[in-house]
C-alpha positions in Angstrom: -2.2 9.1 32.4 -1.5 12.5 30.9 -0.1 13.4 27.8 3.7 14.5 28.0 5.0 18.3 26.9 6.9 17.9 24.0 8.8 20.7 25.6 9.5 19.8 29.5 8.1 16.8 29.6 5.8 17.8 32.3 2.7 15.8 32.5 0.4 19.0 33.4 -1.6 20.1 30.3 -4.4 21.2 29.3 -6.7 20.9 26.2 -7.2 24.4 25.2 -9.2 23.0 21.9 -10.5 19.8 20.7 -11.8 18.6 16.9 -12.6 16.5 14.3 -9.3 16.4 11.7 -10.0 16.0 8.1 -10.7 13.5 6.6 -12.7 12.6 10.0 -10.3 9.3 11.1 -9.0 11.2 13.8 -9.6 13.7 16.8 -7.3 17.2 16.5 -6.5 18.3 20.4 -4.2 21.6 21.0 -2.7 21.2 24.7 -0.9 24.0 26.4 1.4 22.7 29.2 0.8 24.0 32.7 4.5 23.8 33.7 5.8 26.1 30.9 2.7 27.4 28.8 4.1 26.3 25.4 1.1 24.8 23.4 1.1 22.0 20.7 -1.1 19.7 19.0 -1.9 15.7 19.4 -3.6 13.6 17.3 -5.9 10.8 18.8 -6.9 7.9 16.3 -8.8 5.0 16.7 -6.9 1.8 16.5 -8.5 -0.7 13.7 -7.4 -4.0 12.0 -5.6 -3.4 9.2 -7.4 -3.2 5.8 -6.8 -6.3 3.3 -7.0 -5.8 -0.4 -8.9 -8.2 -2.2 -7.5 -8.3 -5.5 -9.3 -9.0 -9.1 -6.8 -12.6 -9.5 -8.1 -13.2 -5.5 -4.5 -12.6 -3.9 -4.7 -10.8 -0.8 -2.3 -7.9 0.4 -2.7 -5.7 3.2 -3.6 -2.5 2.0 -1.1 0.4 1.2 -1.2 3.9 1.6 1.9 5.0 0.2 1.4 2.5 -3.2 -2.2 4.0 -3.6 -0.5 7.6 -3.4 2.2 6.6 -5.7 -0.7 5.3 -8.1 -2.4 8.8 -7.7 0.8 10.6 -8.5 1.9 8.8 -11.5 -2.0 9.8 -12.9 -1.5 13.7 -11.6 2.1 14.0 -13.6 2.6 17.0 -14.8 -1.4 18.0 -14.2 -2.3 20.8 -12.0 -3.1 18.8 -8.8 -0.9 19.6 -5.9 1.2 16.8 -4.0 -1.2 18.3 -0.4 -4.4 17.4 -2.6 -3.3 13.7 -3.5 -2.3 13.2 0.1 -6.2 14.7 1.1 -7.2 11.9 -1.3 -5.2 9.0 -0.3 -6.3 9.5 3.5 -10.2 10.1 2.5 -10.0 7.0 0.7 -8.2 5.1 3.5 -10.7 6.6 6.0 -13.4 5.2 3.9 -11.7 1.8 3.7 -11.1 1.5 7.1 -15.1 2.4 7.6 -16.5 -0.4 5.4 -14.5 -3.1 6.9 -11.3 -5.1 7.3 -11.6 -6.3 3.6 -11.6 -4.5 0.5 -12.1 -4.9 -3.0 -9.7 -3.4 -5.4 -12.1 -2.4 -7.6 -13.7 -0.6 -4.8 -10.1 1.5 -4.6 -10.1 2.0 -8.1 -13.6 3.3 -8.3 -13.0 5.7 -5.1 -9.3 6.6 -6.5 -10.9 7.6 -10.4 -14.1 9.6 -8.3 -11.6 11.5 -5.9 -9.7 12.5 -9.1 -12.3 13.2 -11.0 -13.6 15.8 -9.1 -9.9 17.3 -8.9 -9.4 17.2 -12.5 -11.4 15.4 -15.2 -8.0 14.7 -17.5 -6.1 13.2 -14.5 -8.9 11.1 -13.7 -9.4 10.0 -17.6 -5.5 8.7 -17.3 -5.6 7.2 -13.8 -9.0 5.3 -15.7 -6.7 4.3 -18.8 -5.0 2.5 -16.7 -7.7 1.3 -14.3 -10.1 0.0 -16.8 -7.2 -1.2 -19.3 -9.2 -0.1 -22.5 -9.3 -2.0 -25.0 -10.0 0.6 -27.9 -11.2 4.4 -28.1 -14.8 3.6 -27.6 -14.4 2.2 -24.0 -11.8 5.5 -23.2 -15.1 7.5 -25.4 -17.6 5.7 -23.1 -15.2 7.0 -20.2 -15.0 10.3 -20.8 -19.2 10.7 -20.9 -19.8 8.8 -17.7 -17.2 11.3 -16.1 -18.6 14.2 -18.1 -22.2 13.2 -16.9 -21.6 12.6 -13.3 -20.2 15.9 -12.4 -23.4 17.5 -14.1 -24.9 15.0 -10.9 -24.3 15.6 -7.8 -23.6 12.9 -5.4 -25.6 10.4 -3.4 -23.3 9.4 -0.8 -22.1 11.2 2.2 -18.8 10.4 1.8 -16.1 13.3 1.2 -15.4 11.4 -2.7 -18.1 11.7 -5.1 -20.3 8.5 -5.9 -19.4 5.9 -8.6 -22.3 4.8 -8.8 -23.8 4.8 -12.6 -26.7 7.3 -13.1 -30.1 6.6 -14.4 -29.1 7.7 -17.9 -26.0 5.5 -17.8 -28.2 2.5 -16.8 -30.4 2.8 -19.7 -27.6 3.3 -22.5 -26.2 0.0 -21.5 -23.0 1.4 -20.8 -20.5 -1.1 -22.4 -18.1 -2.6 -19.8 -15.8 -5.3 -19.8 -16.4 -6.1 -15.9 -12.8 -4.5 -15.0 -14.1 -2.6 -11.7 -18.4 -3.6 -11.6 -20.5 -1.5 -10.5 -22.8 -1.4 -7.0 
């Protein structure tokens, strides 16, 4: 079965290039149709199950897109991080849901949501946190602000495109107070 032009609707084309499309979940092809030579561009994705949120209270709700950009947004108000950028993040995050999984935890979210911000902008990632963690006082949002301060003088484990949450060595050993809101791997 061939792919249809968008322009004729001639079934003749081509693929004049082929590639991987950021953030990876899907295959980039530009086509040029052999009936009238226009060219355009399909996007081939893998089908998967649906990702299910697992949330701290237990519920379940299958995973959202739009609410975790909506969440992202409220956090980048009025900072200097472009509405493009947010919507890089939301699908690297979903790309890296849909790769561990059907399930996922809402902490896990979180903790990929606060990393992708962080290395956007520090302050939008310390109010997307405030909210997150729900401090309870200025030494947890003080304890905050060095973890994020510390791991971008680290650079990241992980090969995924959002940097790692993962506590460093100094953080271990300080006994970084937490009151188990989003726990750590």
């Amino acid at each position: 079965m061939g792919v249809h032009c968008p322009f004729c609707s001639s079934s003749k084309t081509s693929v004049a290039d082929s590639r991987l499309s950021e953030p990876g979940d899907a295959v980039r092809r530009r086509r040029q149709c052999e009936g009238c030579g226009n060219r355009f561009t399909t996007y081939e994705r893998v089908e998967t199950p649906p990702v299910t949120v697992v949330k701290r209270d237990g519920t379940r709700e299958r995973f959202d897109r739009q609410k975790l950009l909506r969440g992202l947004g409220r956090a980048a108000n009025k900072r200097p991080i472009s509405d493009d950028q947010l919507e890089v993040l939301a699908d690297s995050i979903a790309a890296e849901l849909r790769g561990h999984g059907p399930d996922a935890g809402a902490e896990e979210i979180g903790e990929l949501a606060l990393r992708g911000l962080a290395s956007l902008d520090p302050v939008t990632a310390i109010q997307f946190a405030s909210v997150y963690r729900r401090f309870a006082d200025l030494d947890e949002l003080e304890a905050e602000i060095k973890r994020l301060k510390r791991q971008a003088a680290v650079p990241s484990e992980t090969p995924s495109n959002i940097p790692s949450p993962r506590p460093t060595v100094r953080e271990q050993g300080e006994g970084n107070k937490r009151r188990g809101h989003a726990e750590q791997s």
